[in-house]
N, CA, C and O of each residue as an XYZ file, in Angstrom:
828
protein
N       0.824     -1.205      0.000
C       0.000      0.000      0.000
C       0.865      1.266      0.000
O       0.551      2.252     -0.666
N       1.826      1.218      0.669
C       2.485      2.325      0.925
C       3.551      2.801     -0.031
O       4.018      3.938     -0.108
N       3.945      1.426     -0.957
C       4.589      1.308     -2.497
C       3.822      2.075     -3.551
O       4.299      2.894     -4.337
N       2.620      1.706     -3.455
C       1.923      2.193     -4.018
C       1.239      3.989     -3.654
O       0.968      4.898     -4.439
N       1.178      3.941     -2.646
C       0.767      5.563     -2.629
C       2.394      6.215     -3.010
O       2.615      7.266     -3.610
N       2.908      5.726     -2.734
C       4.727      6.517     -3.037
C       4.303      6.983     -4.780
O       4.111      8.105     -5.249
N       4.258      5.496     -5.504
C       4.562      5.505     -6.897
C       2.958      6.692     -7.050
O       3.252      7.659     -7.753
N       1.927      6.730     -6.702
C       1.112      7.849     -7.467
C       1.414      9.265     -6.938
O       1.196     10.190     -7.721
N       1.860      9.536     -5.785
C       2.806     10.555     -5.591
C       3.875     11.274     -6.168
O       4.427     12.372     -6.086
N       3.942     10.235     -6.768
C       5.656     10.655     -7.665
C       4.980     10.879     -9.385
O       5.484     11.748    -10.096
N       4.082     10.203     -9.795
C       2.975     10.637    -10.946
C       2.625     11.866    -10.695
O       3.035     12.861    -11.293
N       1.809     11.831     -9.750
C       1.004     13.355     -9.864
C       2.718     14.648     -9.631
O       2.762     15.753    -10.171
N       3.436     14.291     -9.076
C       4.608     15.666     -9.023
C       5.180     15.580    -10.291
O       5.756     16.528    -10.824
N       5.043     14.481    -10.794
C       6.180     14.819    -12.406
C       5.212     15.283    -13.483
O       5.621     16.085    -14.322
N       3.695     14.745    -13.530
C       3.276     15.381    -13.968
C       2.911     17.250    -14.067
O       2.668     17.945    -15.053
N       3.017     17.640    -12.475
C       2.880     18.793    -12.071
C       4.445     19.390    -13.171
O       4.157     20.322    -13.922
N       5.842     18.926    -13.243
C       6.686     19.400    -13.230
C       6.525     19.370    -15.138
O       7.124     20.231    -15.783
N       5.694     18.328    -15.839
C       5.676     18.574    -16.970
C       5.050     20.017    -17.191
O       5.594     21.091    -17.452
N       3.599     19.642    -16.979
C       3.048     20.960    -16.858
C       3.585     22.313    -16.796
O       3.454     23.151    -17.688
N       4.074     22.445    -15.916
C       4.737     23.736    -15.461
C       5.406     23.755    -16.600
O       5.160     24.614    -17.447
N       6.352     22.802    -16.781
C       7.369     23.269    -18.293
C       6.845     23.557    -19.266
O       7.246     24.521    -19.918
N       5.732     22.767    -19.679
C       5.035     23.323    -20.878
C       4.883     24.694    -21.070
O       5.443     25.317    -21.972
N       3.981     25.272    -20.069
C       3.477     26.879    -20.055
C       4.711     27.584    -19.733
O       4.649     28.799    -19.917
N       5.816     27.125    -19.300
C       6.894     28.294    -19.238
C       7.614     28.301    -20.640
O       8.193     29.305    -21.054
N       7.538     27.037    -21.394
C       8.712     26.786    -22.500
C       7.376     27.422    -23.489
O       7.717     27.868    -24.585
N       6.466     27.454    -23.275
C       4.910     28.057    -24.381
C       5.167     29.507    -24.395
O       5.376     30.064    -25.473
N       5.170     30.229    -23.182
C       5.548     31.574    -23.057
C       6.588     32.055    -23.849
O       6.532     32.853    -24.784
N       7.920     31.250    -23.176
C       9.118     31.702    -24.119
C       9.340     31.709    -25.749
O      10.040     32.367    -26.518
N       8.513     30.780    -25.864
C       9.148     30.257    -27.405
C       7.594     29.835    -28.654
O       7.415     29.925    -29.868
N       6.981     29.488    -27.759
C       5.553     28.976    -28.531
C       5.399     27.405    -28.826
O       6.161     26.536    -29.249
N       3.996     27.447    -28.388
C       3.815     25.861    -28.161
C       4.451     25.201    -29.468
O       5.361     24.404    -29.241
N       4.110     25.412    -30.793
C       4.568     24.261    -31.703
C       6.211     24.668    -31.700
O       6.836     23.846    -32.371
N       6.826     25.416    -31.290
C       8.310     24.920    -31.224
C       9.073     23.880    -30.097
O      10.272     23.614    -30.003
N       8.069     23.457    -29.387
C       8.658     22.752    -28.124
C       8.914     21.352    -28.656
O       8.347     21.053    -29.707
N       9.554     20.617    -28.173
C      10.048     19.443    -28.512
C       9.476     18.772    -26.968
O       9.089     19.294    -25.922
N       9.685     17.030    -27.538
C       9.790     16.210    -25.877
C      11.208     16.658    -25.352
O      11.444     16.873    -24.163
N      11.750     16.727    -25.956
C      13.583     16.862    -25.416
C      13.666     18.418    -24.659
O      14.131     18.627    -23.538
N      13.158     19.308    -25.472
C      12.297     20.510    -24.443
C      12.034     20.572    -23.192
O      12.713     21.121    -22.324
N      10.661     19.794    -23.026
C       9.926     19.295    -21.975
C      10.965     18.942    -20.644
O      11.307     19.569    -19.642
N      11.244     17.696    -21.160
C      12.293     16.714    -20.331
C      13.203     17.484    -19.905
O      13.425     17.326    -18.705
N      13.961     18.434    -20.524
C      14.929     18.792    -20.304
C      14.380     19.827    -18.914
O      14.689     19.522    -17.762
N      13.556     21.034    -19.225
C      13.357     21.996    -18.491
C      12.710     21.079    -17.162
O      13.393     21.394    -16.188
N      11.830     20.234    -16.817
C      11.199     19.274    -16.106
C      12.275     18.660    -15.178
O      12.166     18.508    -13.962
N      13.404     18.310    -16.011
C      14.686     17.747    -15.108
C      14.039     16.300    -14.911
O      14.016     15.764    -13.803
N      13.462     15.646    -16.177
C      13.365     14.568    -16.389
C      13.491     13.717    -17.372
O      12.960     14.221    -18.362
N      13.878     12.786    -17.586
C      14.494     11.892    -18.874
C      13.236     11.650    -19.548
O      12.089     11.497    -19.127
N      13.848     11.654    -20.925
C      12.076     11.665    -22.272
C      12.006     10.232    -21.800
O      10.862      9.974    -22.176
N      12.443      9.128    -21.236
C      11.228      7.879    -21.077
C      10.284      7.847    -20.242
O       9.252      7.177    -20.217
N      10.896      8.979    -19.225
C       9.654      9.095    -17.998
C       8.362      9.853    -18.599
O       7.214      9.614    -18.221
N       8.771     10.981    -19.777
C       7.492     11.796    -20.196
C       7.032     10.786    -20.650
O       5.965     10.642    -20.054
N       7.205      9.699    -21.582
C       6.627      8.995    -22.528
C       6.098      8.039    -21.577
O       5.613      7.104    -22.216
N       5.993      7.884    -20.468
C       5.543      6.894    -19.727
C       4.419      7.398    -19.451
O       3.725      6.494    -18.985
N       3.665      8.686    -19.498
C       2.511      9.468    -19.346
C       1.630      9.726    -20.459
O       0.431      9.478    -20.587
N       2.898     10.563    -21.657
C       2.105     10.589    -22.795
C       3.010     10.704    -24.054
O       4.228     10.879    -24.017
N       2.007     10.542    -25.532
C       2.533      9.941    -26.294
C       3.420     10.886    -26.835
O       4.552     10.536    -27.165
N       2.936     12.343    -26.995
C       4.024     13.293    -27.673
C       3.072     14.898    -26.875
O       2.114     15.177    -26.154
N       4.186     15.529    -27.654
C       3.638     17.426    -27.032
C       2.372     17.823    -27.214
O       1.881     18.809    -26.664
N       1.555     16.769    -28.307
C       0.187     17.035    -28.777
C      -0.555     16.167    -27.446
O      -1.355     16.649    -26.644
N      -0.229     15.274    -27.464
C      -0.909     14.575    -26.528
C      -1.135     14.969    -24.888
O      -2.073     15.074    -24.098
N      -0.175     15.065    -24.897
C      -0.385     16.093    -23.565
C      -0.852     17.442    -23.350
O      -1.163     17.810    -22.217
N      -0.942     18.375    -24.572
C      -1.918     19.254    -24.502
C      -3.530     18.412    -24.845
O      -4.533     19.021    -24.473
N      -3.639     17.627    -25.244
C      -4.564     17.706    -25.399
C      -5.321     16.716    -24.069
O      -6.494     16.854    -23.724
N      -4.368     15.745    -23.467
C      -4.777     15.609    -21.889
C      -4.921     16.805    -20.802
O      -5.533     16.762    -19.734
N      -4.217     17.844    -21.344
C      -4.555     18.986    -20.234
C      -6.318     19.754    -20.060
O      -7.149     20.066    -19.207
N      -6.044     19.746    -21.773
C      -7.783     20.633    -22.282
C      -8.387     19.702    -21.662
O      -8.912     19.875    -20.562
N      -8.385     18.584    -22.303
C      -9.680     17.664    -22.058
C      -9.934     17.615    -20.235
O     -11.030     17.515    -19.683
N      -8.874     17.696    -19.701
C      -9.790     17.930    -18.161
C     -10.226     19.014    -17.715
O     -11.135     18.981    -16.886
N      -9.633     20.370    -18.195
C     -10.648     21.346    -18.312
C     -11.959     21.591    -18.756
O     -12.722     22.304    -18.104
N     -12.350     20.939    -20.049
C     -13.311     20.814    -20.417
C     -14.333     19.860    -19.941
O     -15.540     20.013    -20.131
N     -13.652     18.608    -19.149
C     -14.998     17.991    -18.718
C     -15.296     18.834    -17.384
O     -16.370     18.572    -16.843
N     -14.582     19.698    -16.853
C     -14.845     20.541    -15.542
C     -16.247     21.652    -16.150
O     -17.368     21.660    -15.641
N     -15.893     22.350    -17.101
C     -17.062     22.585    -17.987
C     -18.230     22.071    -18.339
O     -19.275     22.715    -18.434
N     -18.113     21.055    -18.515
C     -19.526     20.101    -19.051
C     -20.187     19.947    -17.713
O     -21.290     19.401    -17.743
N     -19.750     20.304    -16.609
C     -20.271     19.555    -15.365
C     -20.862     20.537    -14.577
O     -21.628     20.431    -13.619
N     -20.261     21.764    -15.278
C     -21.232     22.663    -14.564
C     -22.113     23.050    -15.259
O     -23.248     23.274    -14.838
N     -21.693     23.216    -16.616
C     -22.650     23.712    -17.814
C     -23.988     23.256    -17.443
O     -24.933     24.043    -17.504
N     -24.135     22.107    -17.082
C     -24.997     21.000    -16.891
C     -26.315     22.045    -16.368
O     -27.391     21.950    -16.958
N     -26.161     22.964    -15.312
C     -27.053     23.793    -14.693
C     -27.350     24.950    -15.622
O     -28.027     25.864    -15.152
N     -26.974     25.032    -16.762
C     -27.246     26.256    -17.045
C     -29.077     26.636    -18.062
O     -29.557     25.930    -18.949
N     -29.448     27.455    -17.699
C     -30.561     27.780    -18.251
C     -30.902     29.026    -18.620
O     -31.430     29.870    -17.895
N     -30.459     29.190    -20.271
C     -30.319     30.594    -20.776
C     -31.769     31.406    -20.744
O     -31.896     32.526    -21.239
N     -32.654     30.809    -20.206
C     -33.917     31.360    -19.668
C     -34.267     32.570    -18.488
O     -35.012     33.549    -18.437
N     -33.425     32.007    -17.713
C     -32.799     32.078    -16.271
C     -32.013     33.745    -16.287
O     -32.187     34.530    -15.354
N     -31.335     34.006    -17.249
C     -30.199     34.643    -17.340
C     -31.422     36.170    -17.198
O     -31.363     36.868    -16.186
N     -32.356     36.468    -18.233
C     -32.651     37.785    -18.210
C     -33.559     38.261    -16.448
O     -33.955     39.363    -16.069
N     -33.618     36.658    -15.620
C     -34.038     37.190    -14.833
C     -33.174     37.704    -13.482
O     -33.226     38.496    -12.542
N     -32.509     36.872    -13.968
C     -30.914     37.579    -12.804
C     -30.564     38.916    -13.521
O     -30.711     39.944    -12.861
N     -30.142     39.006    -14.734
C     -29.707     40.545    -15.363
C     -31.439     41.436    -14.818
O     -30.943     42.523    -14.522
N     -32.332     41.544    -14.655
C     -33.267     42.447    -14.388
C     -32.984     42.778    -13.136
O     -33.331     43.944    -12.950
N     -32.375     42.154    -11.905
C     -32.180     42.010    -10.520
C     -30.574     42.582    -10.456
O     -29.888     42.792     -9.455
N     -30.284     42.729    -11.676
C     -28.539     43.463    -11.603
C     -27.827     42.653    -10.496
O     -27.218     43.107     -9.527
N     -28.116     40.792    -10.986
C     -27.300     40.195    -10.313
C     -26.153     39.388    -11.323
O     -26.303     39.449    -12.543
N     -25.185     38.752    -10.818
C     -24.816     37.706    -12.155
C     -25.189     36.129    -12.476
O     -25.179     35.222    -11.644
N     -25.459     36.036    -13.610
C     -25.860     34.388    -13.545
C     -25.049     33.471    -12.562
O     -23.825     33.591    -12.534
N     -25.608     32.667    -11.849
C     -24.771     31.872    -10.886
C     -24.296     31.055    -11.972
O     -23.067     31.057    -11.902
N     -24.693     30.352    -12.952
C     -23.984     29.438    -13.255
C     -22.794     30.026    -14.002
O     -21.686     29.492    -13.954
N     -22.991     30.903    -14.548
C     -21.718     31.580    -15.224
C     -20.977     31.920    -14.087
O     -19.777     31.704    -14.254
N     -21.238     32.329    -13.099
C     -20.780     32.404    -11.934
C     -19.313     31.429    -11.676
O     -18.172     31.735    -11.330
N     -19.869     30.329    -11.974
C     -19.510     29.060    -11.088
C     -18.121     28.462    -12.736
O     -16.919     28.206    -12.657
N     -18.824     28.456    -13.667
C     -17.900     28.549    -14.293
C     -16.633     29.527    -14.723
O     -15.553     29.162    -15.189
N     -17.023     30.714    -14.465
C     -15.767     31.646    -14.184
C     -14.750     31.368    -13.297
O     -13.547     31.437    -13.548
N     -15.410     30.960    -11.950
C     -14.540     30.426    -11.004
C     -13.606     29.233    -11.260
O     -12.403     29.242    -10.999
N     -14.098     28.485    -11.651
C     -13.641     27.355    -12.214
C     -12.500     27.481    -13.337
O     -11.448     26.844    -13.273
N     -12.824     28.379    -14.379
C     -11.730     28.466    -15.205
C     -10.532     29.590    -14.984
O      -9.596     29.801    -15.755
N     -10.848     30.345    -13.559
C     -10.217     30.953    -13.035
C      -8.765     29.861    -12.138
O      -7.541     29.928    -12.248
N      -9.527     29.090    -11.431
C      -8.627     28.031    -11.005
C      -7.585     27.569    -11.828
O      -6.481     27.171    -11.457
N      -8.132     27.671    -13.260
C      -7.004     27.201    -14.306
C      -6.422     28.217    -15.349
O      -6.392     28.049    -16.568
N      -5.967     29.299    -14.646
C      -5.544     30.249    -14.804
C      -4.551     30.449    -15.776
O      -4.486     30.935    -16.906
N      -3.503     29.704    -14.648
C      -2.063     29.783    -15.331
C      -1.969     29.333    -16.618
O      -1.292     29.948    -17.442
N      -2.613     28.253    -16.915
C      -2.953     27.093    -18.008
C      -3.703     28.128    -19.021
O      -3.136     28.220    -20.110
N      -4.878     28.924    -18.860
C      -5.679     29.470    -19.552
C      -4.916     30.687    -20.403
O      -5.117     30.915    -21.596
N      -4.041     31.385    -19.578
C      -3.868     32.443    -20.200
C      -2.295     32.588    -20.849
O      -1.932     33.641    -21.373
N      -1.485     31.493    -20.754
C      -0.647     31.132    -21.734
C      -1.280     30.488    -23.055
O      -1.123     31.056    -24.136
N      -1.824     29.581    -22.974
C      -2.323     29.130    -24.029
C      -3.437     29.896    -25.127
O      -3.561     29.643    -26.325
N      -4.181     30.891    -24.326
C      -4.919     31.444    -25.219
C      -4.597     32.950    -25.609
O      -5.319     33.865    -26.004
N      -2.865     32.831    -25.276
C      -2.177     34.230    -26.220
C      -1.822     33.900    -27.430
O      -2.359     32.924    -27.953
N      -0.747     34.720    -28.187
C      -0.320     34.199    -29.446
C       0.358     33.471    -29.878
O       0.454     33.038    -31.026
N       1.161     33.170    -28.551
C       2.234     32.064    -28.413
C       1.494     30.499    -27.919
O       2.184     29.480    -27.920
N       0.575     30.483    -27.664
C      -0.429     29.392    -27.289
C      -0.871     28.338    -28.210
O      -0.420     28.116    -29.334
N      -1.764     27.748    -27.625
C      -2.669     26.593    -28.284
C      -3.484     27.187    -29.138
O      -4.584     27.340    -28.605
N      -3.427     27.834    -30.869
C      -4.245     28.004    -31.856
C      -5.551     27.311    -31.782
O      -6.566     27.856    -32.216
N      -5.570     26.096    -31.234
C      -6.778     25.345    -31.564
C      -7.826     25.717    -30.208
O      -9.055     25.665    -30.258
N      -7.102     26.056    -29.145
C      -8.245     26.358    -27.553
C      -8.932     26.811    -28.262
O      -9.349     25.942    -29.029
N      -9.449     28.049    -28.531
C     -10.410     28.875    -28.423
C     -11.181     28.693    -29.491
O     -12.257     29.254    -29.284
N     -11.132     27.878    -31.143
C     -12.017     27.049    -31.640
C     -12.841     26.044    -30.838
O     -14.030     25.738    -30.916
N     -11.725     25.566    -29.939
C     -12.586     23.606    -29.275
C     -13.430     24.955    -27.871
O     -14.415     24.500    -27.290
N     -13.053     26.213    -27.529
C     -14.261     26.069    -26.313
C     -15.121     26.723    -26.675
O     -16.056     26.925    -25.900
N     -15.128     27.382    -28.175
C     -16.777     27.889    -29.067
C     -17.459     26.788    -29.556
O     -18.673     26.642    -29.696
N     -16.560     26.040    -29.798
C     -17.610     24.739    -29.965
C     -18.274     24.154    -29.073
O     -19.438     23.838    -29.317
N     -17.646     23.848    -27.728
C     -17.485     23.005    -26.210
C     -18.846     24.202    -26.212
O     -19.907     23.584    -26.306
N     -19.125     26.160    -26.111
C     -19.940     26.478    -25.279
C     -21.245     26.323    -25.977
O     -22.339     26.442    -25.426
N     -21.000     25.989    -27.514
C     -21.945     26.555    -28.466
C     -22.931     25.105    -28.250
O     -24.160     25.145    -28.191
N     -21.922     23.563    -28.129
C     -22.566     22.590    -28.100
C     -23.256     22.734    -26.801
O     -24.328     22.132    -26.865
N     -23.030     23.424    -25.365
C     -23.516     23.008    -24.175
C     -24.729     24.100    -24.658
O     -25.857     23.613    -24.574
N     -24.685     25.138    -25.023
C     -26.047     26.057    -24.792
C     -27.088     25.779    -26.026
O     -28.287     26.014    -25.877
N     -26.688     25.388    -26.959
C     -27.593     24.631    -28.165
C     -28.409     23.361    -27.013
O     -29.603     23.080    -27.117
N     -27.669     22.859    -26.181
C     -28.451     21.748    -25.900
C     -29.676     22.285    -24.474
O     -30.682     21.688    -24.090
N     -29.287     23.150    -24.142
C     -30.404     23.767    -23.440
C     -31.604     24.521    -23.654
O     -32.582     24.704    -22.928
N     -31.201     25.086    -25.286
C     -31.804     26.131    -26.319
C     -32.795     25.187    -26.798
O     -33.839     25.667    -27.241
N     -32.645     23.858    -26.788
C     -33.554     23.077    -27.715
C     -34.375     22.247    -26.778
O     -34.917     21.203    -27.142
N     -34.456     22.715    -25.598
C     -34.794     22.532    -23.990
C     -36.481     23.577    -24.487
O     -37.659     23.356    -24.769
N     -35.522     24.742    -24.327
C     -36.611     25.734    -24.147
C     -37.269     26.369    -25.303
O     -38.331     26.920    -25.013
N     -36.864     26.440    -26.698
C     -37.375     26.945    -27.871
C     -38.659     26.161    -28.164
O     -38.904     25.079    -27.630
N     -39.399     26.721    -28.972
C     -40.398     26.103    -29.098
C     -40.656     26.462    -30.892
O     -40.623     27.461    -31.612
N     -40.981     24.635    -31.087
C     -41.292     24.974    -32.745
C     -41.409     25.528    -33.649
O     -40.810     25.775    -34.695
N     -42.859     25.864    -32.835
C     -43.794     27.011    -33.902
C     -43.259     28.308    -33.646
O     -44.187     29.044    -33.980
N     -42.177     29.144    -33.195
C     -41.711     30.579    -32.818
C     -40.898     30.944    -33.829
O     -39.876     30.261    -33.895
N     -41.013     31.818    -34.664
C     -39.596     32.139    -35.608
C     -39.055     33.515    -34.674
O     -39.632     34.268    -33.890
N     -37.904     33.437    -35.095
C     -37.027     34.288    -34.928
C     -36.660     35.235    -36.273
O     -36.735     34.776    -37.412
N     -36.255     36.608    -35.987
C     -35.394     37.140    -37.098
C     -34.124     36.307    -37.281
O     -33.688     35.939    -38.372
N     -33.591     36.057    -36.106
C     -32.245     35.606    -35.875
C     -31.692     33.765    -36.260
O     -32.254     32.938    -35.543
N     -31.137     33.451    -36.831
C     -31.229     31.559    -36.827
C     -30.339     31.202    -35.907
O     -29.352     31.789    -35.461
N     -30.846     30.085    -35.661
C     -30.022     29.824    -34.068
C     -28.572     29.587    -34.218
O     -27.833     30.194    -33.444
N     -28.018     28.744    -35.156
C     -26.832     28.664    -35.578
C     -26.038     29.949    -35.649
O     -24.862     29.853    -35.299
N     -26.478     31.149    -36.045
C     -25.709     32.243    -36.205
C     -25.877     33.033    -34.659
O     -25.006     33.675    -34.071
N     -27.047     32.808    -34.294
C     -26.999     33.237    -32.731
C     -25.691     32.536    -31.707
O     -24.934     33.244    -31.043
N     -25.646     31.502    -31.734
C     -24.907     30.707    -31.290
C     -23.668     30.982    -31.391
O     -22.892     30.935    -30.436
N     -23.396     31.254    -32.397
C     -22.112     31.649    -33.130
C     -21.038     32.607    -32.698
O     -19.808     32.568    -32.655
N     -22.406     33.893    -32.251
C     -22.095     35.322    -32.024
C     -21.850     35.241    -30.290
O     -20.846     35.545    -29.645
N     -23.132     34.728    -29.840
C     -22.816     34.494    -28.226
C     -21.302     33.659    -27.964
O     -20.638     34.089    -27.022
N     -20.868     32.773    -28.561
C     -19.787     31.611    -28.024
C     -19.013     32.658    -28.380
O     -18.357     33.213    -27.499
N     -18.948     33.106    -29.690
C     -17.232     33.910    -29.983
C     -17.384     35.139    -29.050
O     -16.343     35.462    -28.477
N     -18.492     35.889    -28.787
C     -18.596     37.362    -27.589
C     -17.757     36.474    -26.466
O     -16.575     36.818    -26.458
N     -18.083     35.340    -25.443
C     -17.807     34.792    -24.626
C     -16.765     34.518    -24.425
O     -16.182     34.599    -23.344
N     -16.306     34.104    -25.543
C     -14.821     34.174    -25.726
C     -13.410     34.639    -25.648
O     -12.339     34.490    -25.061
N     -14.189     35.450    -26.812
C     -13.530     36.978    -26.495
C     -13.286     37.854    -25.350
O     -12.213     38.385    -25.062
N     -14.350     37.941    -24.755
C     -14.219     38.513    -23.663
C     -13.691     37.537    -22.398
O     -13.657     38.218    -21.372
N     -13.227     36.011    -22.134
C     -12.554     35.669    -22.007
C     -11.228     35.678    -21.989
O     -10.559     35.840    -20.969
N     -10.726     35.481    -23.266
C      -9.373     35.942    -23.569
C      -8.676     36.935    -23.096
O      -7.570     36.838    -22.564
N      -9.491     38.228    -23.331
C      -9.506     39.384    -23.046
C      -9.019     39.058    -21.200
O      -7.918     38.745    -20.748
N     -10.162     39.257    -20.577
C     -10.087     39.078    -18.965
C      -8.974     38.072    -18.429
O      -8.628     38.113    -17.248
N      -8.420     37.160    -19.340
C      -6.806     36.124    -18.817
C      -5.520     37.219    -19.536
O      -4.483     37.514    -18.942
N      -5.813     37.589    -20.612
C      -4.803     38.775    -20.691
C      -4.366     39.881    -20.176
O      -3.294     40.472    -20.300
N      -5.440     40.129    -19.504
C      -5.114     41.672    -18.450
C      -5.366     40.985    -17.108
O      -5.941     41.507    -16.153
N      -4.810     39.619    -17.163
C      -4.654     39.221    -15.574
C      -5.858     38.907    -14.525
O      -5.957     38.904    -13.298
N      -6.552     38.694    -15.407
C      -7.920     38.619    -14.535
C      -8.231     39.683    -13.559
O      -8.664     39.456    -12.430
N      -7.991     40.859    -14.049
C      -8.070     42.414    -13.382
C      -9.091     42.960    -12.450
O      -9.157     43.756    -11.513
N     -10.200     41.811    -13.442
C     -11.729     41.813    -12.240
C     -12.375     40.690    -12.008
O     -12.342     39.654    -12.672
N     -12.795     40.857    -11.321
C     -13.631     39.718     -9.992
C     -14.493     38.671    -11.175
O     -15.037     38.975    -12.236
N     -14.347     37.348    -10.484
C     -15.497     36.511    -11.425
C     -16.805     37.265    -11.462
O     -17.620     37.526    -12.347
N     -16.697     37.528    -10.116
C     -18.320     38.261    -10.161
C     -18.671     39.276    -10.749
O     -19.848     39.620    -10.848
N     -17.510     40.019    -11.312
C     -17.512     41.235    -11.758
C     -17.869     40.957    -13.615
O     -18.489     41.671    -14.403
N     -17.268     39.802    -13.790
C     -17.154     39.737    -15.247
C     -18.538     39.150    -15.568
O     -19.061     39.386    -16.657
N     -19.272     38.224    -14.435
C     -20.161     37.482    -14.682
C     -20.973     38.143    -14.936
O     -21.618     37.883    -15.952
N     -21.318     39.301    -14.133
C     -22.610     40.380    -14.350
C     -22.336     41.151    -15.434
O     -23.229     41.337    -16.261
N     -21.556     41.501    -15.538
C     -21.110     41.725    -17.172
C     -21.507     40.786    -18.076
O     -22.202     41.449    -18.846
N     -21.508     39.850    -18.406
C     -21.463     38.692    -19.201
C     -23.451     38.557    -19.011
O     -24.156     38.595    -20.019
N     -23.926     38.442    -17.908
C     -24.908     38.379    -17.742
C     -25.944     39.352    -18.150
O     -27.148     39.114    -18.248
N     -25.343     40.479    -18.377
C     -26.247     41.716    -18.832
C     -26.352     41.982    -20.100
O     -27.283     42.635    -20.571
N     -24.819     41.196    -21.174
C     -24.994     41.833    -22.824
C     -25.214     40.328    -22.907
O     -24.539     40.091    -23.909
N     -25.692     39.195    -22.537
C     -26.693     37.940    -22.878
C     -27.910     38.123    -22.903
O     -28.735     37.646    -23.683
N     -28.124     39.151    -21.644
C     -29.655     39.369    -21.738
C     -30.255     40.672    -22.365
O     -31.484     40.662    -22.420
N     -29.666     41.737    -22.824
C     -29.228     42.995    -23.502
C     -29.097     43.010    -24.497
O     -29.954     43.178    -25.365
N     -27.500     42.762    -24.661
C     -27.021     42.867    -25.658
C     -26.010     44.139    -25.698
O     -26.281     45.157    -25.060
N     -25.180     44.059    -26.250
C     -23.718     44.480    -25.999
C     -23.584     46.385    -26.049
O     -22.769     47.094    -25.459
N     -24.666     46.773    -26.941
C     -25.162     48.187    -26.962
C     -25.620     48.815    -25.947
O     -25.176     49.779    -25.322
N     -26.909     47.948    -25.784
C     -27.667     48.673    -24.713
C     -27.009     48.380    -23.265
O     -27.306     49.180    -22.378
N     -26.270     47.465    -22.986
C     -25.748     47.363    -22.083
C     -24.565     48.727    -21.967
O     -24.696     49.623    -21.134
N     -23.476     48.667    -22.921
C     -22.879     49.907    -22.754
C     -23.726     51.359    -22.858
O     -23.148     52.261    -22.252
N     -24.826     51.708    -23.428
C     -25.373     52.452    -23.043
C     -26.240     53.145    -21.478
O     -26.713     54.221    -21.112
N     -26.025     51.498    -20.835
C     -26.900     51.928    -19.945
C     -26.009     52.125    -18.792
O     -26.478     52.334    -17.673
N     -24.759     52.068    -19.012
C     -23.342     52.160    -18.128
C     -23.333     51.245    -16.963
O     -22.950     51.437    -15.809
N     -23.947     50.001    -17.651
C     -23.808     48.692    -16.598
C     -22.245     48.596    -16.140
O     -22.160     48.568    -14.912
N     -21.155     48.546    -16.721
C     -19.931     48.447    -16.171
C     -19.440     49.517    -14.969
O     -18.480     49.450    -14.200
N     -20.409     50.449    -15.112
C     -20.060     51.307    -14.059
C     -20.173     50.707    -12.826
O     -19.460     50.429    -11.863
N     -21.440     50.593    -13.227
C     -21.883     50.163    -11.653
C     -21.353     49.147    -10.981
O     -21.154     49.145     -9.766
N     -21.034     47.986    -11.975
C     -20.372     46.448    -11.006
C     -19.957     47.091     -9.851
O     -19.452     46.446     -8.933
């Protein structure tokens, strides 16, 4: 037993020590120039030990996303874009956006190397897709048949995931400067608004 808690101890720290190298050698130089020999080297570990985790530099970014993203799916789970204009009328912020801010706040360090220019090109395609697939599936919850819209949902979808985004990116680039809660009610007011009338009505003031 005690062989064994040693050996997953010593997993989870080398993994910690890959990690870390990644986003420092990503910063310096940019993810597709890194090598395993890279990795290993800055890690202060031999390439058979990386390869004993994962298969190459792709693979391990893409074991990193993927547990971010199922942290996503799990909260997403609560969300109800129904919900949203009645918290923005109460000039509160959506809890569930809430809860996911927090959350991708936790993964900070990870978030805001990768989604600069020196980063992972592909993040911020896979989490317009990741938000567009979670709120399409709630949208088709609450829409109803017979209702047309001016708007088609696909292009609605489109515009909300990349705004979200964006303004994502944005908020890990300037350091996360303001409060989850701060961004959420933000986020919560041009969902239920819309990005005009919200700056018109000097909602950012007030947070």
């Amino acid at each position: 037993m005690d062989h064994e808690l040693k050996k997953d101890r010593r997993k989870i720290r080398t993994k910690k020590l890959i990690r870390q190298a990644l986003l420092e050698l990503t910063a310096e130089k940019g993810l597709s120039r890194i090598s395993v020999m890279d990795l290993a080297e800055r890690a202060e570990i031999n390439r058979g030990t990386f390869y004993l985790h994962y298969h190459d530099v792709a693979d391990l970014v893409d074991q990193l996303k993927q547990e971010i993203f199922e942290g996503i799916k799990l909260i997403a789970v609560g969300l109800n874009p129904m919900e949203v204009k009645l918290y923005a009328e109460r000039g509160e912020p959506y809890p569930t956006l809430l809860r996911i801010l927090e959350y991708l706040l936790s993964h900070a360090d990870y978030l805001r190397v990768m989604l600069s220019p020196n980063g992972d090109l592909q993040l911020p395609i896979q989490l317009k897709e990741l938000m567009s697939q979670q709120m399409l599936q709630q949208f088709e919850l609450q829409k109803s048949t017979e209702s047309a819209s001016i708007v088609a949902w696909d292009y609605f979808l489109a515009f909300t995931a990349s705004a979200n985004i964006g303004l994502l990116t944005h908020w890990m680039s300037r350091g996360n400067d303001i409060t989850t809660r701060e961004l959420a009610s933000m986020m919560t007011q041009i969902l239920s608004r819309g990005p005009l009338e919200t700056l018109m009505r000097g909602v950012g003031n007030k947070l």
